[in-house]
PyMOL commands that place a pseudoatom at each C-alpha (Angstrom):
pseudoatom trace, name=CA, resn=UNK, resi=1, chain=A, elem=C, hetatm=0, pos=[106.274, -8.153, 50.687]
pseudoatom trace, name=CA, resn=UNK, resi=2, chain=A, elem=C, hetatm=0, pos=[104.379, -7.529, 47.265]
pseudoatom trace, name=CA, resn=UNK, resi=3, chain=A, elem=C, hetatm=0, pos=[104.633, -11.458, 46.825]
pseudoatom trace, name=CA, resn=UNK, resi=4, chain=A, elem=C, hetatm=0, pos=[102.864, -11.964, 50.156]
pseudoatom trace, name=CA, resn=UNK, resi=5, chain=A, elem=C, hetatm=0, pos=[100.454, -9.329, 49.527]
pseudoatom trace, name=CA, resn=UNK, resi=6, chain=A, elem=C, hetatm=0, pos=[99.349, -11.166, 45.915]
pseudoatom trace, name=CA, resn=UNK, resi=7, chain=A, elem=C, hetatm=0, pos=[99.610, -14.460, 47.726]
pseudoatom trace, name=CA, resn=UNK, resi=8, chain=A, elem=C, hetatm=0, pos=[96.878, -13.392, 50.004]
pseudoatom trace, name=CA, resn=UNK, resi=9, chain=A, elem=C, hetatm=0, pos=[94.745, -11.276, 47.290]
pseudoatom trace, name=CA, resn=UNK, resi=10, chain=A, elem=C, hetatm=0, pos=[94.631, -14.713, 45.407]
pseudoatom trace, name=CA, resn=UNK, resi=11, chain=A, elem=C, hetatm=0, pos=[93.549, -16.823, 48.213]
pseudoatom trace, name=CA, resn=UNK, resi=12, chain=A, elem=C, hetatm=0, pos=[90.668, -14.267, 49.261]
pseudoatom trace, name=CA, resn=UNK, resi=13, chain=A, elem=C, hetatm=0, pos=[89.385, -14.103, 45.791]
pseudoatom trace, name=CA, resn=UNK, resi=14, chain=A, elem=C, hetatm=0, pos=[89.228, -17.053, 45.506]
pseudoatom trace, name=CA, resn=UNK, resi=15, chain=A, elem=C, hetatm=0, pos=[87.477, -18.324, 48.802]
pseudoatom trace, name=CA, resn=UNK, resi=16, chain=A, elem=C, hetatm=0, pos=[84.824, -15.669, 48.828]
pseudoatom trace, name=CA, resn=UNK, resi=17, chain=A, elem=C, hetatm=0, pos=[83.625, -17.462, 45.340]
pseudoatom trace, name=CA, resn=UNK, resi=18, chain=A, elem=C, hetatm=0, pos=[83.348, -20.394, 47.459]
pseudoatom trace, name=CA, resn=UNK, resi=19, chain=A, elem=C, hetatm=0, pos=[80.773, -18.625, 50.167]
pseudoatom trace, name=CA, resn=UNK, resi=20, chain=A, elem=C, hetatm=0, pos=[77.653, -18.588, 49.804]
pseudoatom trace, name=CA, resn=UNK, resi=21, chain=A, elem=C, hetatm=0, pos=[76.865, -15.402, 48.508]
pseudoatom trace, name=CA, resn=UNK, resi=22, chain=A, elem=C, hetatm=0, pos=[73.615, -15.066, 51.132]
pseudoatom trace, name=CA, resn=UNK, resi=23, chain=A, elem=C, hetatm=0, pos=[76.333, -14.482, 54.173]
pseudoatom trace, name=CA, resn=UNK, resi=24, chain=A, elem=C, hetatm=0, pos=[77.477, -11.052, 54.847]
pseudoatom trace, name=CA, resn=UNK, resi=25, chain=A, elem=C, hetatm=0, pos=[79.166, -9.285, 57.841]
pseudoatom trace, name=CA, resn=UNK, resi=26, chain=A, elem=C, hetatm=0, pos=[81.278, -10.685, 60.246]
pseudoatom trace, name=CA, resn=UNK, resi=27, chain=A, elem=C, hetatm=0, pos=[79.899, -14.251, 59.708]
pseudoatom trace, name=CA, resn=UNK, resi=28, chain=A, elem=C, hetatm=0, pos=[81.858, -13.586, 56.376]
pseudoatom trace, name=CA, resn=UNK, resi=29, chain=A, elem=C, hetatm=0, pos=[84.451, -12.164, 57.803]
pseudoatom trace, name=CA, resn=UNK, resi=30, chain=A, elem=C, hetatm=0, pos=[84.731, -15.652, 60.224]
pseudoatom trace, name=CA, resn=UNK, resi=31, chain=A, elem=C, hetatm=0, pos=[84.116, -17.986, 57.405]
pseudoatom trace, name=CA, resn=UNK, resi=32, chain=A, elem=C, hetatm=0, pos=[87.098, -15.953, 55.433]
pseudoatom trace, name=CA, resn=UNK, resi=33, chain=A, elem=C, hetatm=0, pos=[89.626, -16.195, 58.181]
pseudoatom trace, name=CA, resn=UNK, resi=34, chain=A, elem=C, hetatm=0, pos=[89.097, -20.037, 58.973]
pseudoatom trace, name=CA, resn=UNK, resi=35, chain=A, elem=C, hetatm=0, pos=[89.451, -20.315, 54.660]
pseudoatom trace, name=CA, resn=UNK, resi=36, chain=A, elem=C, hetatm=0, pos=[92.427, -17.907, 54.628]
pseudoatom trace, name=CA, resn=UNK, resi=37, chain=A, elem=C, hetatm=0, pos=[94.370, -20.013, 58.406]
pseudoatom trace, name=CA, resn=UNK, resi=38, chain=A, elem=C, hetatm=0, pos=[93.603, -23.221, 56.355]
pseudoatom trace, name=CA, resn=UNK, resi=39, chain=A, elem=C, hetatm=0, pos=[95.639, -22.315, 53.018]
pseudoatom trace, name=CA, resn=UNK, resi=40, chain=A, elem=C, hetatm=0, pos=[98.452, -20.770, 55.553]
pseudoatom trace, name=CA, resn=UNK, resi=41, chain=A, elem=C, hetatm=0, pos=[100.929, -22.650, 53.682]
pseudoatom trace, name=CA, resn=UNK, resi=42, chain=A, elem=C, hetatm=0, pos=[100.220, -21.166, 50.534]
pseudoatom trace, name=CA, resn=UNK, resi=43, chain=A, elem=C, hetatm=0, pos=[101.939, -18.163, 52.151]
pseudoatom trace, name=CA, resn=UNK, resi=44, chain=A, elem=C, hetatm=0, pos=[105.032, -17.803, 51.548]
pseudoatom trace, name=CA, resn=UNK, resi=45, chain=A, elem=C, hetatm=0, pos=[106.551, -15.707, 54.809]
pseudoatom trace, name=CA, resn=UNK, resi=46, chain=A, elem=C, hetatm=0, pos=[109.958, -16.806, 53.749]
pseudoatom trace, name=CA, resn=UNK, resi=47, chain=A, elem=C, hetatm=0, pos=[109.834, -14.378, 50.947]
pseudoatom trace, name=CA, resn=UNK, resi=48, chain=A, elem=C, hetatm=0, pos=[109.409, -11.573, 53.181]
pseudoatom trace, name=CA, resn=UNK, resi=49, chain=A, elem=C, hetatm=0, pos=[112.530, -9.353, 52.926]
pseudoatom trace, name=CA, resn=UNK, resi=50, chain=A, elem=C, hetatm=0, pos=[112.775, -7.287, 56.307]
pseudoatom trace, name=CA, resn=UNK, resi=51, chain=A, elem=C, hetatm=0, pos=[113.464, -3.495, 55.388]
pseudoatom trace, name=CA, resn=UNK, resi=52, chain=A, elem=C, hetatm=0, pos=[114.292, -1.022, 58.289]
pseudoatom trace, name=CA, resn=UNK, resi=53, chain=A, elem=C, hetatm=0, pos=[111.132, 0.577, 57.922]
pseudoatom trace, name=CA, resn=UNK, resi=54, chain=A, elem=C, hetatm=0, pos=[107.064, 0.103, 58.649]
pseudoatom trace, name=CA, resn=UNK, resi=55, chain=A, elem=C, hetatm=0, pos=[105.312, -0.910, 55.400]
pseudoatom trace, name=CA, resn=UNK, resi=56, chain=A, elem=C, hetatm=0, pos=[101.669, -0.535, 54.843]
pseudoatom trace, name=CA, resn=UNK, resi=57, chain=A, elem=C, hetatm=0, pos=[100.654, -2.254, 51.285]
pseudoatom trace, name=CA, resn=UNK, resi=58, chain=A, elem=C, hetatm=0, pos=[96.796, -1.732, 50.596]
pseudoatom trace, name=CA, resn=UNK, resi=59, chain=A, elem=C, hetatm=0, pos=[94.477, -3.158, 47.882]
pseudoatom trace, name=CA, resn=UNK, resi=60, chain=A, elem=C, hetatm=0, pos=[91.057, -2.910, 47.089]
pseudoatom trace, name=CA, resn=UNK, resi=61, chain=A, elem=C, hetatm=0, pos=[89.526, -6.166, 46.539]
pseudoatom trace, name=CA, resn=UNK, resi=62, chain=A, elem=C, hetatm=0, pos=[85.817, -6.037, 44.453]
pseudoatom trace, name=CA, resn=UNK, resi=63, chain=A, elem=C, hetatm=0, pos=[83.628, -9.281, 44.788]
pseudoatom trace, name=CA, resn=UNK, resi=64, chain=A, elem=C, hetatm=0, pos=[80.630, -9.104, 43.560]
pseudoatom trace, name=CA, resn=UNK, resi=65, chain=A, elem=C, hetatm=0, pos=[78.273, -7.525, 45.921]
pseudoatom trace, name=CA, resn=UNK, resi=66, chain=A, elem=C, hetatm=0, pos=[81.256, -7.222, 48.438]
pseudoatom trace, name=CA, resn=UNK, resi=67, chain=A, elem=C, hetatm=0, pos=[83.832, -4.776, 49.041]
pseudoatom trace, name=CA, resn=UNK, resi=68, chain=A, elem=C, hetatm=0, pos=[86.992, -5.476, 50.703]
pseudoatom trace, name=CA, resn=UNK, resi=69, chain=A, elem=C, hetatm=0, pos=[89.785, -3.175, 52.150]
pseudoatom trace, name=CA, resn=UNK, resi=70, chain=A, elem=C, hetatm=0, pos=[93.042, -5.207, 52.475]
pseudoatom trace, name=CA, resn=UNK, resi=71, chain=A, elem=C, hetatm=0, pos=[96.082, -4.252, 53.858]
pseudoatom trace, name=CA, resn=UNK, resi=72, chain=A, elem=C, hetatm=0, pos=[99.023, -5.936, 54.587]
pseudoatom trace, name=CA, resn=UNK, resi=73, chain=A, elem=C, hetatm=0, pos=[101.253, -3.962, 57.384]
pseudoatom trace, name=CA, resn=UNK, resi=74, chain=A, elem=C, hetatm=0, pos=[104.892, -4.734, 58.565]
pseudoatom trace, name=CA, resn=UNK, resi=75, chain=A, elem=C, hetatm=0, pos=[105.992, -2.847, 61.634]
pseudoatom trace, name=CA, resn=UNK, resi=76, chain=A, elem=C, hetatm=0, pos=[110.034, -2.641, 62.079]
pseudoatom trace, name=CA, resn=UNK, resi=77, chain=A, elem=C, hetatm=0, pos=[109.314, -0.780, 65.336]
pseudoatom trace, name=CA, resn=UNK, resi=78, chain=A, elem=C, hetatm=0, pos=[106.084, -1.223, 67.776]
pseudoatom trace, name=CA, resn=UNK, resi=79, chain=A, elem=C, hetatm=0, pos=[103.021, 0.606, 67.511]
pseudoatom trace, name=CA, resn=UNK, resi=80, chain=A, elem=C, hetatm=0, pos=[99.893, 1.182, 69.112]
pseudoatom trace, name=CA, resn=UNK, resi=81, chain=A, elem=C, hetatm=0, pos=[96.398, 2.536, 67.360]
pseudoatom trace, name=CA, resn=UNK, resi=82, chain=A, elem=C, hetatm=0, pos=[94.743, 3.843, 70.646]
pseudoatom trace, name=CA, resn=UNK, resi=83, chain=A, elem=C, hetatm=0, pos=[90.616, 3.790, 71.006]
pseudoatom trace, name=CA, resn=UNK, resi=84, chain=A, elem=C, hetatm=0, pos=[89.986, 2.879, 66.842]
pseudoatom trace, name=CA, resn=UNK, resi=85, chain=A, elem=C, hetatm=0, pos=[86.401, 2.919, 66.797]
pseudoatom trace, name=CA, resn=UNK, resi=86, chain=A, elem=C, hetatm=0, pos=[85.559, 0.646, 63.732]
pseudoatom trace, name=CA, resn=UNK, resi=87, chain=A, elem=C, hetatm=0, pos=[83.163, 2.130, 60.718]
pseudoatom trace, name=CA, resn=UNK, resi=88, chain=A, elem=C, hetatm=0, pos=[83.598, -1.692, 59.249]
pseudoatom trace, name=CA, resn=UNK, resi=89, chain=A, elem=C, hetatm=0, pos=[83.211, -5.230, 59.724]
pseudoatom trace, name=CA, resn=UNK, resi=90, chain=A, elem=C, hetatm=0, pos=[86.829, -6.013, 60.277]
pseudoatom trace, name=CA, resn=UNK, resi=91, chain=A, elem=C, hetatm=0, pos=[89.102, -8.974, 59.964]
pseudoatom trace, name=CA, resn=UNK, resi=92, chain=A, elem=C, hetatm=0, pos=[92.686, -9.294, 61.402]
pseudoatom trace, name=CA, resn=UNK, resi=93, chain=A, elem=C, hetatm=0, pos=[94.921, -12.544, 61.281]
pseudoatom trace, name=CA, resn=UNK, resi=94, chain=A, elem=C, hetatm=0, pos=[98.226, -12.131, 62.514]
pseudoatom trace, name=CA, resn=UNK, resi=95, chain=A, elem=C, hetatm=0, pos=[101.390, -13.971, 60.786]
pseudoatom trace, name=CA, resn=UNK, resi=96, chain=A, elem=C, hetatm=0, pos=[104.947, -12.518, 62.795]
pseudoatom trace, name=CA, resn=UNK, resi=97, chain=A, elem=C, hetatm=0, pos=[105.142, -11.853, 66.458]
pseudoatom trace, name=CA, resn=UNK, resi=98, chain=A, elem=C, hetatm=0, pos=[102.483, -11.652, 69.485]
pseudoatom trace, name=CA, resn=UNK, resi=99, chain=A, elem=C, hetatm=0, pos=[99.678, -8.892, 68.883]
pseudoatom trace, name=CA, resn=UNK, resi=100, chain=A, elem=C, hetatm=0, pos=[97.812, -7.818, 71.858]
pseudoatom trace, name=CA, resn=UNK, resi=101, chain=A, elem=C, hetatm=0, pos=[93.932, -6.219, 71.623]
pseudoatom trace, name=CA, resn=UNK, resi=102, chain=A, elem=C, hetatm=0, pos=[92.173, -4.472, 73.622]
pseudoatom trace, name=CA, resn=UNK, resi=103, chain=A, elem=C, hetatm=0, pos=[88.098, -4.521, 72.893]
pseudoatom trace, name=CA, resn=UNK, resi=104, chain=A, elem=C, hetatm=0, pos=[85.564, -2.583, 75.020]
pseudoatom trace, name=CA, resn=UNK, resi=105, chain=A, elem=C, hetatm=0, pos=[82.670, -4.282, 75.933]
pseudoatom trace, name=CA, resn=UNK, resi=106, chain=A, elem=C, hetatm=0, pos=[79.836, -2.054, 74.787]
pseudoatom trace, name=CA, resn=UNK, resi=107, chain=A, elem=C, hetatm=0, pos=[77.384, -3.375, 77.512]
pseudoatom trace, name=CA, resn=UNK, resi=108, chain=A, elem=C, hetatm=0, pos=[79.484, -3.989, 80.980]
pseudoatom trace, name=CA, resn=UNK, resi=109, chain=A, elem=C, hetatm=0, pos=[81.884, -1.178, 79.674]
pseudoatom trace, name=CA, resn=UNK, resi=110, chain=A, elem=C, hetatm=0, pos=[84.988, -3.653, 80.543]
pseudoatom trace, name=CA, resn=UNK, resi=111, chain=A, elem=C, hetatm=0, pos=[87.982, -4.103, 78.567]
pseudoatom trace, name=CA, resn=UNK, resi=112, chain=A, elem=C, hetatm=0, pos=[88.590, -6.988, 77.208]
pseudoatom trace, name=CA, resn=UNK, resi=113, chain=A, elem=C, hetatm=0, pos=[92.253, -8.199, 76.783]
pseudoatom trace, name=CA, resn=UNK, resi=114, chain=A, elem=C, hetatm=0, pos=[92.501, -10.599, 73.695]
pseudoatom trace, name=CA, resn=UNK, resi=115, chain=A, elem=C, hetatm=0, pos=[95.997, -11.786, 72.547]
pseudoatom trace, name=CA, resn=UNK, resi=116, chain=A, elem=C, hetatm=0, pos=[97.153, -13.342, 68.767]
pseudoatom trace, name=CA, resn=UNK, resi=117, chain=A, elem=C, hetatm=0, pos=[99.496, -15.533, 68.519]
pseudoatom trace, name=CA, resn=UNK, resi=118, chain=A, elem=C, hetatm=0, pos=[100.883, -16.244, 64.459]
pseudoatom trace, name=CA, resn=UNK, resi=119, chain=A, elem=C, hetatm=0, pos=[98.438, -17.537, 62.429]
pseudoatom trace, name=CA, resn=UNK, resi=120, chain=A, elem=C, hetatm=0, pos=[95.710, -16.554, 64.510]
pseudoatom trace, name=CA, resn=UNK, resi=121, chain=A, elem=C, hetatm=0, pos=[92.802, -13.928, 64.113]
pseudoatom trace, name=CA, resn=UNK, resi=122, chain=A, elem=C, hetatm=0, pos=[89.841, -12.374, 65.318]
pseudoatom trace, name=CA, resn=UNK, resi=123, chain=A, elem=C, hetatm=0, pos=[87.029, -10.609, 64.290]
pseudoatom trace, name=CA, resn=UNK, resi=124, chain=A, elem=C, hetatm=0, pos=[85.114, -7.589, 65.437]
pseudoatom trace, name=CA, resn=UNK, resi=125, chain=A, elem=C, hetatm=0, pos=[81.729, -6.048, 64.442]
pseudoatom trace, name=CA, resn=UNK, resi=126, chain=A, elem=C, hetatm=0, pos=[81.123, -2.390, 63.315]
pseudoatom trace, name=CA, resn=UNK, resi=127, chain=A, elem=C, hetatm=0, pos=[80.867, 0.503, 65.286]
pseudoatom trace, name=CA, resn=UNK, resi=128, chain=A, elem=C, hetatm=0, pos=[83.709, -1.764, 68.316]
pseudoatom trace, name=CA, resn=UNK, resi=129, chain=A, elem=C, hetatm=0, pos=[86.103, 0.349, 70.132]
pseudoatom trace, name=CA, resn=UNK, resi=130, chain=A, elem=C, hetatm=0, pos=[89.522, -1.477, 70.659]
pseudoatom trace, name=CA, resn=UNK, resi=131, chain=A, elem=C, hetatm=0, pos=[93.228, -1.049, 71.105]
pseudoatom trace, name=CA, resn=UNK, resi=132, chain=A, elem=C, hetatm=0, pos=[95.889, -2.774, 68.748]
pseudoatom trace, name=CA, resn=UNK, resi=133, chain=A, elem=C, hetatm=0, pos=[99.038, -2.944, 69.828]
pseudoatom trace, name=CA, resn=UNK, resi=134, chain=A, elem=C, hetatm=0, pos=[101.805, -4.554, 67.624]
pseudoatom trace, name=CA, resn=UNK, resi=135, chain=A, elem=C, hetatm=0, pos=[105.532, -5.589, 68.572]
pseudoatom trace, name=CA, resn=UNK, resi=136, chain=A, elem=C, hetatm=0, pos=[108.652, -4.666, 66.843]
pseudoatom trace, name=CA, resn=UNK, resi=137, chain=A, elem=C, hetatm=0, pos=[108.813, -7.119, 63.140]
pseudoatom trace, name=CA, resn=UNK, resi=138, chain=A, elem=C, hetatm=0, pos=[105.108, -8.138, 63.060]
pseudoatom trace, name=CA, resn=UNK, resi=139, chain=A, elem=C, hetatm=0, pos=[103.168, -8.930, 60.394]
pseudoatom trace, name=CA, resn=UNK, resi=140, chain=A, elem=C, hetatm=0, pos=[99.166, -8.423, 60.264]
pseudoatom trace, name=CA, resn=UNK, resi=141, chain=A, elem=C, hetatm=0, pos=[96.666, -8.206, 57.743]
pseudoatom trace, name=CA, resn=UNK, resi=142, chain=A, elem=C, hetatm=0, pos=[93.811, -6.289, 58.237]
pseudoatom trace, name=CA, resn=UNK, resi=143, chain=A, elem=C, hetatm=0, pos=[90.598, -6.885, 56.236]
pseudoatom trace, name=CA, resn=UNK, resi=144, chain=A, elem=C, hetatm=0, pos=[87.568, -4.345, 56.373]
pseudoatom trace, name=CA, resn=UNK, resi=145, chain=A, elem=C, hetatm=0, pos=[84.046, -5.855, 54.835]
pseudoatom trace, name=CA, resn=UNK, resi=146, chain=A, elem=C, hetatm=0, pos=[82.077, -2.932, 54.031]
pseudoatom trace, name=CA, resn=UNK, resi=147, chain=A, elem=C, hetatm=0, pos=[77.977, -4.220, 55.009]
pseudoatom trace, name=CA, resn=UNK, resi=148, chain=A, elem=C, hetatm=0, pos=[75.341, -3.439, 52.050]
pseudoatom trace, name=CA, resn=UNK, resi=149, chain=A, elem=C, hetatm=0, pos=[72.329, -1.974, 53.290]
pseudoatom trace, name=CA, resn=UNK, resi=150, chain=A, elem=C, hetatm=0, pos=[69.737, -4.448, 53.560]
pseudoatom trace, name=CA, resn=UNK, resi=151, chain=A, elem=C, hetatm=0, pos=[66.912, -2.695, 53.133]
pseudoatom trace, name=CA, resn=UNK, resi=152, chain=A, elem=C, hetatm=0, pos=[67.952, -2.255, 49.772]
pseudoatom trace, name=CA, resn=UNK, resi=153, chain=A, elem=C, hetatm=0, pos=[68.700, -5.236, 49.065]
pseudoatom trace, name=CA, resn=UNK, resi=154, chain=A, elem=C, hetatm=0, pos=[65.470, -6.326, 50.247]
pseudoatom trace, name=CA, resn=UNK, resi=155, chain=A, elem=C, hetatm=0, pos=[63.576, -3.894, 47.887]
pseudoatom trace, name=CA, resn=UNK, resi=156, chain=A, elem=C, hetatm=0, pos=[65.816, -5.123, 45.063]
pseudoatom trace, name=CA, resn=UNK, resi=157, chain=A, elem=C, hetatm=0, pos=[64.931, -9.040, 46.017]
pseudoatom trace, name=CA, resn=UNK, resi=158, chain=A, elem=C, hetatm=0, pos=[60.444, -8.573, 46.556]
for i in range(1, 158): cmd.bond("trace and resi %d" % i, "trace and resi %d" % (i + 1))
show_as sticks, trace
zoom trace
């Protein structure tokens, strides 16, 4: 699982050098996943060595003027993370096994049923409420992009 987890690390660093530096938020986070899907055989899932427990590896990833929250998450036995209201930008590609989600439409106040198959992902904007529900032996990455504040940024830039 560590050898996936580096595998990944590797690709991201190196992808988000490619990016121009002017995109942030989840047009990042899109560009990223596409970059990340592309290179999927650069990921070895082969390696993976199924233990008889849930594994949650995470790793801090420091770009210049980003900050990314990866982690890599094996589930052994379902689980569900009920109404997760997200305080990031927030990036999840699935590898093992069918993941449902569950995203509430802000606006209409509908639920709207989304479903991964491997080597498929989705993103979702700060402040979205959704359900994640993963099957027994999946395998997800989750990446959280946190936003710089642009009005900084702006003062910095004038």
């Amino acid at each position: 699982m560590d050898i996936i987890l580096k595998e990944i690390v590797t690709i991201i660093k190196e992808e988000t050098e490619n990016i121009n530096k002017k995109i942030y938020g989840t047009t990042f986070l899109e560009i990223l996943k596409e970059k990340i899907l592309n290179r999927q055989d650069q990921i070895h899932l082969k390696n993976l060595k199924v233990q008889n427990s849930n594994i949650d590896l995470e790793q801090n990833i420091n770009i210049p003027d980003k900050n990314l929250c990866f982690k890599l998450s094996f589930y052994q036995t379902p689980k569900s993370i009920l109404k997760l209201k997200l305080e990031k930008n927030f990036l999840l590609i699935v590898f093992k096994e069918l993941v449902k989600i569950d995203v509430l439409d802000q606006n209409s106040q509908k639920i709207i049923n989304v479903i991964l198959k491997p080597y498929m992902g989705v993103t979702l904007s700060k402040g979205s409420v959704c359900n994640l529900n993963f099957p027994k032996n999946s395998l997800i990455m989750r990446l959280e992009f946190d936003d710089f504040d642009i009005e900084k940024k702006q003062e910095e830039t004038i």
